[in-house]
LOSEMI-477409 format. One record per residue (C-alpha): residue number from 1; residue in three letters; x, y, z. Coordinates in steps of 0.05 Angstrom, whole numbers, plus 5000, padded with zeros to 4 digits. Layout:
(NUM; "ALA"; (X; Y; Z))
...
END
This chain:
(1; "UNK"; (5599; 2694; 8092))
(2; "UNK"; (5535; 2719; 8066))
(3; "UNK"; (5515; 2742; 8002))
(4; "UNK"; (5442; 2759; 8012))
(5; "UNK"; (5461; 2832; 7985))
(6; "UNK"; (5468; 2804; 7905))
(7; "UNK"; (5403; 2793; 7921))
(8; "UNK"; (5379; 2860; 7943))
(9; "UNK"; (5427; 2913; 7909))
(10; "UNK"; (5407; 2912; 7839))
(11; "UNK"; (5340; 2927; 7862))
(12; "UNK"; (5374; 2977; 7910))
(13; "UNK"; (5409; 3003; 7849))
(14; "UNK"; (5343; 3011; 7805))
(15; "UNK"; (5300; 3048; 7853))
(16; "UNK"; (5357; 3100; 7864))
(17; "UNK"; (5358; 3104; 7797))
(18; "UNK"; (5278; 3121; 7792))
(19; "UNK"; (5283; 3167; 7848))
(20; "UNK"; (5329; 3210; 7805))
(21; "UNK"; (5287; 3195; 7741))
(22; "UNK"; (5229; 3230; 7776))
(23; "UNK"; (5258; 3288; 7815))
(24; "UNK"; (5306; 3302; 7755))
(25; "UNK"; (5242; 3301; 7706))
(26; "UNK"; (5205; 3352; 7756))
(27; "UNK"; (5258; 3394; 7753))
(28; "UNK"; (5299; 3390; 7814))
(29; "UNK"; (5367; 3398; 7824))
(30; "UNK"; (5406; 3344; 7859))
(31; "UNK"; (5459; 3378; 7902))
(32; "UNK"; (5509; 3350; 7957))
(33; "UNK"; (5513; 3381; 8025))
(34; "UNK"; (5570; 3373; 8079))
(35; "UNK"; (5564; 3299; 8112))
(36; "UNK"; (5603; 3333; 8165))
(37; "UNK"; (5579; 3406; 8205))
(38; "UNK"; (5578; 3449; 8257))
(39; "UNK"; (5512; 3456; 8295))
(40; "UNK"; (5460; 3394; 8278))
(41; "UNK"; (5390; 3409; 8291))
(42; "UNK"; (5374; 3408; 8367))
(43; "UNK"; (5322; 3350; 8375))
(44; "UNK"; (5311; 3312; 8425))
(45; "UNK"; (5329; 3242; 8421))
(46; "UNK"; (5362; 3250; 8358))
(47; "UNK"; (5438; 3234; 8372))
(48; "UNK"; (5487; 3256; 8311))
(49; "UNK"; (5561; 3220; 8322))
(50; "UNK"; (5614; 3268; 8345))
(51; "UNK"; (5666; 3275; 8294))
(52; "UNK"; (5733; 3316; 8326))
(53; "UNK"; (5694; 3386; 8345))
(54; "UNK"; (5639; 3379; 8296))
(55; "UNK"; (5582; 3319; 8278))
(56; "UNK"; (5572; 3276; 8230))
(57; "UNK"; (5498; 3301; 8200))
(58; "UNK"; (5429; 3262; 8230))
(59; "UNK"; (5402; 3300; 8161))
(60; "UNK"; (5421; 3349; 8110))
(61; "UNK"; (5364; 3392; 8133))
(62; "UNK"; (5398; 3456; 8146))
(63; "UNK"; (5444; 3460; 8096))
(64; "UNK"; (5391; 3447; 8044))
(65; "UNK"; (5342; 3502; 8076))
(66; "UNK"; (5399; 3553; 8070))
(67; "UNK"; (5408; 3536; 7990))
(68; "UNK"; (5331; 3555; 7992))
(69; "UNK"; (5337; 3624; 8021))
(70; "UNK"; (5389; 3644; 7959))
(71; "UNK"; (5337; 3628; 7911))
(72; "UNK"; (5337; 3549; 7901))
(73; "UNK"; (5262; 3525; 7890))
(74; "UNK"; (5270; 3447; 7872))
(75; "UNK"; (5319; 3411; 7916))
(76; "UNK"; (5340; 3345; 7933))
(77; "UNK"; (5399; 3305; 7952))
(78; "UNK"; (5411; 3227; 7966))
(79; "UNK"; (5463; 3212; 8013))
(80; "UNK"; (5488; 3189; 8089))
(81; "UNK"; (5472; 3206; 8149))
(82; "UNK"; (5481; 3182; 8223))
(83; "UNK"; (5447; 3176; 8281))
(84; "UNK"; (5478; 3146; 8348))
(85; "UNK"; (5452; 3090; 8383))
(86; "UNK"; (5400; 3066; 8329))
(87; "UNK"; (5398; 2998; 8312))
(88; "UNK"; (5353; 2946; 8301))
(89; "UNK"; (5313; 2904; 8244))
(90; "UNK"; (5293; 2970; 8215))
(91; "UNK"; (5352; 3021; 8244))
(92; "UNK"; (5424; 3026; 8224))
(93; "UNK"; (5464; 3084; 8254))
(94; "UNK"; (5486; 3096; 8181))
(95; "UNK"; (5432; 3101; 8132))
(96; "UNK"; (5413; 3132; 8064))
(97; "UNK"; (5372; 3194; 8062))
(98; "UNK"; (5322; 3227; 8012))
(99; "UNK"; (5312; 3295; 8026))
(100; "UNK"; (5275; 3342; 7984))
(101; "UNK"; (5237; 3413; 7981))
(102; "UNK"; (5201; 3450; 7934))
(103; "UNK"; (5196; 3531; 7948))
(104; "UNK"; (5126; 3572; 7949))
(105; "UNK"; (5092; 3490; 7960))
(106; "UNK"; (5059; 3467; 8021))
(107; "UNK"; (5073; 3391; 8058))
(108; "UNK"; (5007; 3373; 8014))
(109; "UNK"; (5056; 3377; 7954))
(110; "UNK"; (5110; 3339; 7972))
(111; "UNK"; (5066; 3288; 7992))
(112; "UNK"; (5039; 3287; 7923))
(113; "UNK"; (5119; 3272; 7901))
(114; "UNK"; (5127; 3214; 7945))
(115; "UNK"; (5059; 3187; 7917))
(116; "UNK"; (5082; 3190; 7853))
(117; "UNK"; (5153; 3174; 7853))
(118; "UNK"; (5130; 3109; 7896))
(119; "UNK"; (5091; 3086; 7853))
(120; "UNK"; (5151; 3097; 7790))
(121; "UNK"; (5204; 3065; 7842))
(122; "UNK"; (5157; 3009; 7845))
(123; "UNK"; (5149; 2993; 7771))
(124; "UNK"; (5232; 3010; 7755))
(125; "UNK"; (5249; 2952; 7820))
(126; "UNK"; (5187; 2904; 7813))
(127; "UNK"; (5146; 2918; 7749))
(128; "UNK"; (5088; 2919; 7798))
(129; "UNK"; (5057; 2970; 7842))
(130; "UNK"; (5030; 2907; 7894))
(131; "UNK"; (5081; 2892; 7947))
(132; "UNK"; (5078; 2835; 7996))
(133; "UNK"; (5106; 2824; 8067))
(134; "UNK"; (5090; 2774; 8120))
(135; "UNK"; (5028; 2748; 8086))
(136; "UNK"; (4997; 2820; 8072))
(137; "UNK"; (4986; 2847; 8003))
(138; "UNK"; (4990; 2924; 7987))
(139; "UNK"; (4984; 2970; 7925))
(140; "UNK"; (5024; 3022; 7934))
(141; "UNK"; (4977; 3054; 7876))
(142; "UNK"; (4910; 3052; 7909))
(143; "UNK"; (4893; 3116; 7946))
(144; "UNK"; (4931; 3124; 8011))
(145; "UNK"; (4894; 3135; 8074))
(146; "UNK"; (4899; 3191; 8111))
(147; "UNK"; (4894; 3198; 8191))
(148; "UNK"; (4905; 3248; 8234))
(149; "UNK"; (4954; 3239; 8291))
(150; "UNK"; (4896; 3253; 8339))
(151; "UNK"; (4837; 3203; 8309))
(152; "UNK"; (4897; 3153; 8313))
(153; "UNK"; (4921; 3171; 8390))
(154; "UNK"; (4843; 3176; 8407))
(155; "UNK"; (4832; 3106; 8369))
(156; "UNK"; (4893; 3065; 8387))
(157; "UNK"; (4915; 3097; 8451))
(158; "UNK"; (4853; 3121; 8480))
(159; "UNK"; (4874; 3190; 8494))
(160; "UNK"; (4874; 3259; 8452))
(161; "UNK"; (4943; 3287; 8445))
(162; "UNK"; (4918; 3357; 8430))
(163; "UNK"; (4879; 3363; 8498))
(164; "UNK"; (4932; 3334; 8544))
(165; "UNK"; (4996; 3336; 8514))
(166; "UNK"; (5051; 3297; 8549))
(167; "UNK"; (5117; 3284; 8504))
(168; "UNK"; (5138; 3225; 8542))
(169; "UNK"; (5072; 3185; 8532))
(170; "UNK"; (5057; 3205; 8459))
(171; "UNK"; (5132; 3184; 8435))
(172; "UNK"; (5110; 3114; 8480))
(173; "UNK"; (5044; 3105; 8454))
(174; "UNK"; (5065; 3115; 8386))
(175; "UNK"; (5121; 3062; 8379))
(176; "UNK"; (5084; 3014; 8424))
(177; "UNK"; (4995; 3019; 8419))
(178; "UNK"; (4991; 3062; 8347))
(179; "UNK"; (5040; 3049; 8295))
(180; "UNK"; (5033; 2966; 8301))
(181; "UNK"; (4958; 2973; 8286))
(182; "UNK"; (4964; 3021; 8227))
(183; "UNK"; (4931; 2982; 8172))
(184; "UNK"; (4974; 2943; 8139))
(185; "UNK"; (4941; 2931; 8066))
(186; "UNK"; (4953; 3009; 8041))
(187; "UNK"; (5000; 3060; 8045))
(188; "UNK"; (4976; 3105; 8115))
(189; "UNK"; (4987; 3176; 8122))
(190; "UNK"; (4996; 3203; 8196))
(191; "UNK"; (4976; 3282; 8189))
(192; "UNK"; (4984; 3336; 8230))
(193; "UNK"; (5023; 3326; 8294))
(194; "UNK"; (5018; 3362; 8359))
(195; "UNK"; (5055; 3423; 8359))
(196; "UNK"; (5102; 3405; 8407))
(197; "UNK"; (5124; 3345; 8369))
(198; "UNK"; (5145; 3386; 8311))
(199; "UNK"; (5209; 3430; 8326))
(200; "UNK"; (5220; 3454; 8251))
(201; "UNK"; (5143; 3458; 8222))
(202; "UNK"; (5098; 3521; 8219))
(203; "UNK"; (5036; 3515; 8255))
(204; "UNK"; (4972; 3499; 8224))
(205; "UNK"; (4934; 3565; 8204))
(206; "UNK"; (4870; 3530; 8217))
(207; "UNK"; (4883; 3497; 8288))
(208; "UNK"; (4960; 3525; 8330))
(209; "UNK"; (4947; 3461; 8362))
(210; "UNK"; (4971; 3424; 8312))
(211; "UNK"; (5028; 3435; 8265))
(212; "UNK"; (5041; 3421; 8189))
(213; "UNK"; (5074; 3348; 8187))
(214; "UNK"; (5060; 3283; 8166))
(215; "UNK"; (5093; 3213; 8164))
(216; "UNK"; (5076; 3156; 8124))
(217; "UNK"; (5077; 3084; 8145))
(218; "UNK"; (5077; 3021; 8093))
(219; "UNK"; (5063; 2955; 8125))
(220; "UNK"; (5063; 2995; 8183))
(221; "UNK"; (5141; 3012; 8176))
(222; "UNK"; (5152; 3090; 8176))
(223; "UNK"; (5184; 3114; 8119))
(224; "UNK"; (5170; 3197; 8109))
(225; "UNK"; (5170; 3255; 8152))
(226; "UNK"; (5149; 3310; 8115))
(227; "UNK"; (5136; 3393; 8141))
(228; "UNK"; (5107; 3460; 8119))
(229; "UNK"; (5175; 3486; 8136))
(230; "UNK"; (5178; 3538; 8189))
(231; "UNK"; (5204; 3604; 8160))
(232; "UNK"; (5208; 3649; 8227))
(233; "UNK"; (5267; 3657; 8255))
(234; "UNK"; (5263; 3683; 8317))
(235; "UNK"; (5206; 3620; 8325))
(236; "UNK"; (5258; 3580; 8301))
(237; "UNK"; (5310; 3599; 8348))
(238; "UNK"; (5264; 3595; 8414))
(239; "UNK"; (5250; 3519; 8387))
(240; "UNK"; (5321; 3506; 8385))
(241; "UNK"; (5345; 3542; 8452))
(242; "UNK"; (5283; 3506; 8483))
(243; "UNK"; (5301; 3439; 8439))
(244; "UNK"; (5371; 3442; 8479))
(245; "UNK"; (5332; 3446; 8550))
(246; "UNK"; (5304; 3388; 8548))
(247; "UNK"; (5372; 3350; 8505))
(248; "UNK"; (5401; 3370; 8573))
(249; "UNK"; (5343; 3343; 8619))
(250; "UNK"; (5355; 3280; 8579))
(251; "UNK"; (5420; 3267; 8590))
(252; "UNK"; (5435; 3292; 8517))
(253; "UNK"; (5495; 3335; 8496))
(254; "UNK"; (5462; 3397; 8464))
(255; "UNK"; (5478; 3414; 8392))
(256; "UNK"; (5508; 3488; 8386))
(257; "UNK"; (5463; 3537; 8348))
(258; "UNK"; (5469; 3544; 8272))
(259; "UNK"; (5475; 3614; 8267))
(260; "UNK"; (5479; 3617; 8187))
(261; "UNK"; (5413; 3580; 8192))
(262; "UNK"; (5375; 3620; 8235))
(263; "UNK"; (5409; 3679; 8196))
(264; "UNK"; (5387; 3657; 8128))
(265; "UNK"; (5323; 3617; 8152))
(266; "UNK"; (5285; 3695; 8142))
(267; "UNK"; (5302; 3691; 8069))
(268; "UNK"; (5275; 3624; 8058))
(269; "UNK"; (5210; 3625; 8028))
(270; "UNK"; (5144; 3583; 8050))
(271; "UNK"; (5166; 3507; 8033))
(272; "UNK"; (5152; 3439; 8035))
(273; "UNK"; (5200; 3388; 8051))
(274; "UNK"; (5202; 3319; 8063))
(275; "UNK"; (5258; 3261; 8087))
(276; "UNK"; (5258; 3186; 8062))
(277; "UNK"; (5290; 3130; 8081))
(278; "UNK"; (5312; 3102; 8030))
(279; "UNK"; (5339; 3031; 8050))
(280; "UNK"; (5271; 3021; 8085))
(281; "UNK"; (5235; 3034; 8016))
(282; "UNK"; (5274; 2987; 7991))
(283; "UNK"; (5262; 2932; 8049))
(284; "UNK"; (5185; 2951; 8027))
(285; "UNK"; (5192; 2942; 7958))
(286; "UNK"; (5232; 2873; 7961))
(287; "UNK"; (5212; 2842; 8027))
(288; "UNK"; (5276; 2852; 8060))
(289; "UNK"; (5268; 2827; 8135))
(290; "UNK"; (5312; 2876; 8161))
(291; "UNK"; (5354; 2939; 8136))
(292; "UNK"; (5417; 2906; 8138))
(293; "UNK"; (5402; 2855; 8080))
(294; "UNK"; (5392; 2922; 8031))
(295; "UNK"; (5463; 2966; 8058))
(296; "UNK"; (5530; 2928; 8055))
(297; "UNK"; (5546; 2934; 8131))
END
């Protein structure tokens, strides 16, 4: 039997900890949504367990947007969630989630959160912002870099997502030519996806091309996805119906639609939110091979 995890969980236990420290000094409220619903989010690829008639959640992300549109304006919640079929040195089809939102704020804000509460996780687990994994050295205090999805796509893949979109090839080329040659000595910031590759983001004002979401990679492991939070609801609800096309040209079962979402979703004002995985922080911050040395499994 192994006991690698006394080890890893009183670090895992410390940078939970932090989290809360920061988010509960900033004023959030930590809150607790159902780990089992109704109607997931329809997204391709994305594969939430069936539990009886309903699923277990892939994210909170509904729920959380609906305490938003009755007047919420600092959210966040740490917790489960499931996702079928995923496993691997950096998957588990259970996992812990954190998910948070702040009202009237833009993705550019909640990426200022996860820069700062990185850097306080790092300090609470290691006393140290440097990190180290396979050899490579990283402050996770420096100034991250930022790159947009299509500089990367254009530099690593050889092709520009926003001219000739293809869904199939992007998801590809990103697992396979871009993400492995993300730098690995900083913290890197992938900004503003295609449009089509972002069913619950508004749409940059500057460029509809493109739409407000970024994800940010650590020794080129991905640990954030973060959107300016689509507030249209009739948008909204042609993303999902068309979200549930292509589930079905997949081979997916399509998720029903979450009518209390797309009800509410036109009382929710202009956010930004953002999703963390939390045990793949923690592999970051310890050098944990894989994510099942830092979850009892």
């Amino acid at each position: 039997m192994s006991y690698e995890w006394l080890e890893y969980f009183p670090k895992r236990a410390q940078a939970i900890k932090a989290i809360r420290n920061y988010f509960d000094a900033e004023g959030f409220i930590e809150v607790d949504t159902p780990v089992r619903i109704p109607a997931p989010a329809n997204e391709p690829h994305i594969i939430p367990p069936a539990s009886g008639d309903w699923f277990l959640r892939a994210s909170p992300e509904l729920q959380l947007k609906r305490l938003l549109a009755m007047g919420f304006t600092k959210l966040y919640q740490i917790g489960p969630c499931f996702r079928q079929g995923e496993s691997g040195d950096r998957h588990s089809p259970e996992f812990t989630m954190l998910e948070w939102y702040r009202a009237n704020a833009t993705y550019l804000d909640v990426l200022d959160d996860m820069r700062r509460y990185v850097v306080a996780v790092a300090m609470a687990v290691n006393g140290s912002t440097l990190v180290e994994r396979d050899g490579v050295q990283l402050d996770l205090a420096l100034p991250w870099e930022i790159i947009t999805v299509q500089e990367a796509m254009i530099k690593y893949a050889g092709w520009d997502p926003l001219e000739e979109y293809d869904q199939d090839r992007f998801d590809f080329d990103m697992g396979i030519k871009v993400e492995p040659q993300l730098p690995k000595d900083k913290v890197v910031v992938l900004m503003n996806y295609p449009a089509q590759a972002a069913a619950l983001a508004q749409l940059s004002s500057e460029d509809n091309r493109v739409a407000e979401r970024w994800e940010a990679y650590a020794f080129g492991i991905e640990l954030c996805n973060a959107f300016g939070e689509l507030v249209d609801p009739i948008e909204q609800r042609a993303r999902f119906i068309a979200a549930r096309e292509e589930k079905i040209a997949c081979g997916e079962v399509p998720m029903p639609l979450d009518e209390e979402f797309l009800s509410a979703l036109g009382s929710m004002p202009p956010s930004g939110g953002a999703a963390l995985g939390v045990d793949r922080l923690i592999m970051v911050l310890t050098g944990a091979p894989t994510i099942g040395k830092v979850r009892f499994t």
